[in-house]
C-alpha atoms as one frame of an Amber mdcrd trajectory, in Angstrom:
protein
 -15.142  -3.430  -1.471 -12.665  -5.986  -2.060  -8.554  -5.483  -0.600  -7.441
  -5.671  -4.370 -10.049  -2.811  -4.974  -9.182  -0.884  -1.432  -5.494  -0.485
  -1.763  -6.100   0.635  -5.766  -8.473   3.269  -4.625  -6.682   4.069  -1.755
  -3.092   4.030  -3.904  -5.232   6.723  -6.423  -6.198   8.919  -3.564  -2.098
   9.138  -2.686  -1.480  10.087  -6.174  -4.096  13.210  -6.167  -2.774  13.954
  -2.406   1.056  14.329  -3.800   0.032  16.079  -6.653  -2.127  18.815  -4.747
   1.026  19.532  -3.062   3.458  19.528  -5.744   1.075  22.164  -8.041  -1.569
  23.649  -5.688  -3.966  22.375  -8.532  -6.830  20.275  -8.151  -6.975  18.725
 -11.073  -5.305  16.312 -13.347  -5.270  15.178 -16.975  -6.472  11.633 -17.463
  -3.261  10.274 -19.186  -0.675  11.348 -16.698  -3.070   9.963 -14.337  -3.151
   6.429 -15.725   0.791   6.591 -16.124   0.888   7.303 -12.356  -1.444   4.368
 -11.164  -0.196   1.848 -14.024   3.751   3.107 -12.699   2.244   1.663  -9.268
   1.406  -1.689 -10.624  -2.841  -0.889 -10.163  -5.636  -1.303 -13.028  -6.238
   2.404 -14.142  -9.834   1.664 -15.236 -11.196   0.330 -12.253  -9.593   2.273
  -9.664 -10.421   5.591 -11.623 -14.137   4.161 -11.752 -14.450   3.509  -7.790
 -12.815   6.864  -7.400 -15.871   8.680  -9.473 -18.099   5.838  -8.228 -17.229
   7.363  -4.195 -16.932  11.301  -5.785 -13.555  11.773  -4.947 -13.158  12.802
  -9.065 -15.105  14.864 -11.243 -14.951  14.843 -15.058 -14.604  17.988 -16.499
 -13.838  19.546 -20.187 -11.393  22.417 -20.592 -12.705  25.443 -21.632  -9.903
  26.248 -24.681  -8.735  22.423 -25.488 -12.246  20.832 -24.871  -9.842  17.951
 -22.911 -11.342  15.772 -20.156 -10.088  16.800 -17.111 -10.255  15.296 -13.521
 -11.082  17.529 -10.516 -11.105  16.891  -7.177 -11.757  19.780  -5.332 -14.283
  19.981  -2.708 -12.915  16.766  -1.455 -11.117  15.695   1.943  -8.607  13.417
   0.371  -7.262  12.604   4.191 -11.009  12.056   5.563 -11.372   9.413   2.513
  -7.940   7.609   3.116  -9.281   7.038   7.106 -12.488   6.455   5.715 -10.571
   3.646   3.049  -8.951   2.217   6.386 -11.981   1.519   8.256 -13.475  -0.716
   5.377 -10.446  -2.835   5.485 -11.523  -6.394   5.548 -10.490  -8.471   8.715
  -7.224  -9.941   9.393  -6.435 -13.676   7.837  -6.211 -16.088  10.830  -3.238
 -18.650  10.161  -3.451 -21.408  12.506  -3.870 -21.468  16.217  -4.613 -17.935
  16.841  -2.008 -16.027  14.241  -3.213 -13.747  11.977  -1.683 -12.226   9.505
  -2.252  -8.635  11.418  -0.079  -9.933  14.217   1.225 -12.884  16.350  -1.484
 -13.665  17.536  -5.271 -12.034  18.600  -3.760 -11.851  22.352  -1.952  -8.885
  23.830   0.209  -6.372  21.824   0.953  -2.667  22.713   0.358  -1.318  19.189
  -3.231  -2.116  17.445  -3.897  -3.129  14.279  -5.137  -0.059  13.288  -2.337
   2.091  14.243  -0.482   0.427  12.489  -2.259   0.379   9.635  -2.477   3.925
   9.491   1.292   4.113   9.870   1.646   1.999   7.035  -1.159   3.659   4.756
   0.669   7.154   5.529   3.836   5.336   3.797   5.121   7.019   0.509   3.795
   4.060  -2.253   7.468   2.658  -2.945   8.260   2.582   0.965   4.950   0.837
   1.851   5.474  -1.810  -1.045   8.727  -2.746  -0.200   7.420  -3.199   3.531
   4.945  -5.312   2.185   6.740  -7.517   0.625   9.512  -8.282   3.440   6.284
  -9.005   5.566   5.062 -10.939   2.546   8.515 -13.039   2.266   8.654 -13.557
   6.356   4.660 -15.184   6.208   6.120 -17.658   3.052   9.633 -17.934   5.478
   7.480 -18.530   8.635  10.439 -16.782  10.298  12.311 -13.307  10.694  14.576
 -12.372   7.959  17.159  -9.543   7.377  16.570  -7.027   4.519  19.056  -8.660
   2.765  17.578 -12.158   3.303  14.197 -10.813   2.443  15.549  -9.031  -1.012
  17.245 -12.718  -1.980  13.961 -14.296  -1.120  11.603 -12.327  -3.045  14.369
 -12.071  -6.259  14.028 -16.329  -6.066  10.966 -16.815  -5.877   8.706 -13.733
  -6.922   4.985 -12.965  -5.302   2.086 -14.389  -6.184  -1.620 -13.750  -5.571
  -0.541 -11.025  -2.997  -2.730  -8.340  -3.417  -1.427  -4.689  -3.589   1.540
  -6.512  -4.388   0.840  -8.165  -7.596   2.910  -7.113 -10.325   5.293  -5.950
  -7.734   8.943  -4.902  -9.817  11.611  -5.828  -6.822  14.094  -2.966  -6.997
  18.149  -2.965  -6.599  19.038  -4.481  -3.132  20.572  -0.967  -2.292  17.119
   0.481  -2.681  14.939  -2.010  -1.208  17.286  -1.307   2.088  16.614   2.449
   1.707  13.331   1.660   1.521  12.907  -0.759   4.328  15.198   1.839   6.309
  12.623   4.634   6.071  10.026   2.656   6.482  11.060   1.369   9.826  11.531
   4.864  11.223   8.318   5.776   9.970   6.834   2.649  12.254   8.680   3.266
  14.685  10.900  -0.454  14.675  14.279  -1.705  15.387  16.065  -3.106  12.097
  16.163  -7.313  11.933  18.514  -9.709  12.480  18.547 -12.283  10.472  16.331
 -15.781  10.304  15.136 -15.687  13.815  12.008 -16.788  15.143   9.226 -14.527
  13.890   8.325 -11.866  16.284   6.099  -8.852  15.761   3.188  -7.660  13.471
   2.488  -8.929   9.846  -0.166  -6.304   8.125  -0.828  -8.632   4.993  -4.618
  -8.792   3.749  -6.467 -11.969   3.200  -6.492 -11.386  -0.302  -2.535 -11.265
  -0.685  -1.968 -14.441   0.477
């Protein structure tokens, strides 16, 4: 499976996840289910087709409306989001050893894996707005602040990125929140601004 086709499936498998928790129910009604994946910036039609295509949905009628319903019970949703990880495709190699997974394929204390998980486990909004900082420092070729990042990506947009396409860039405010959480979550030290760049870069061949 394609990375455009990965992070859409693996994007609809979040949705279910949260709303298991939120109403202990699994199931959900097809429309507020293509609101949810469209308000993520993913085609509802093929990710919802991959998703019945692997059996993480079933389609279902209501007994009283006669409404198509989709179920997921029966299903590890966690077991499928590891098993989404492993099928990653392979890092993009820059030039002279860097790869868009890190600095280089040489020595590093985290793997690319971990941190891949870290960043799959990311609520959608938080991992996007990771995304595209790392997205704006590859295009830099440097390290940038938040706030360098934000002006960045307001200027000049993304393109061809991915999980990223169609990205809406929120209020600077909230892309800091974001980027905020998201570096506790991975356990970093906030940037200074436009050094050289240091550290990992987790974008996919296919969002470059």
């Amino acid at each position: 499976m394609s990375g455009d086709n990965l992070d859409g499936v693996r994007r609809g498998i979040e949705i279910l996840t949260t709303h298991l928790f939120n109403y202990n129910h699994p199931a959900i009604h097809p429309e507020n289910f293509s609101r949810l994946l469209k308000e993520e910036g993913v085609s509802p039609a093929s990710v919802i087709t991959k998703l019945i295509e692997r059996g993480v949905i079933r389609i279902k009628s209501e007994a009283r409306s006669g409404d198509r319903i989709y179920y997921f019970d029966q299903v590890d949703l966690a077991a499928e989001l590891e098993s989404l990880t492993k099928e990653a495709p392979p890092p993009l190699v820059l030039s002279d050893g860097e790869t868009s997974s890190g600095e280089n394929q040489g020595g590093d204390d985290e793997s690319d894996d971990d941190k891949q998980t870290k960043v799959a486990s990311l609520p959608p909004r938080v991992r996007l707005a990771y995304l595209a900082a790392q997205y704006a420092e590859l295009k830099k070729e440097c390290k940038l602040s938040d706030p360098d990042a934000w002006q960045y990506l307001k200027e000049n947009g993304i393109e061809g990125a991915g999980e990223l396409d169609n990205y809406k860039l929120p209020p600077q405010g909230t892309f800091a929140d974001y980027m905020t959480e998201a570096r506790r979550a991975m356990g970093e030290k906030r940037k200074s601004p436009r050094g050289g760049r240091t550290g990992r870069s987790i974008i996919r061949p296919t969002e470059m």
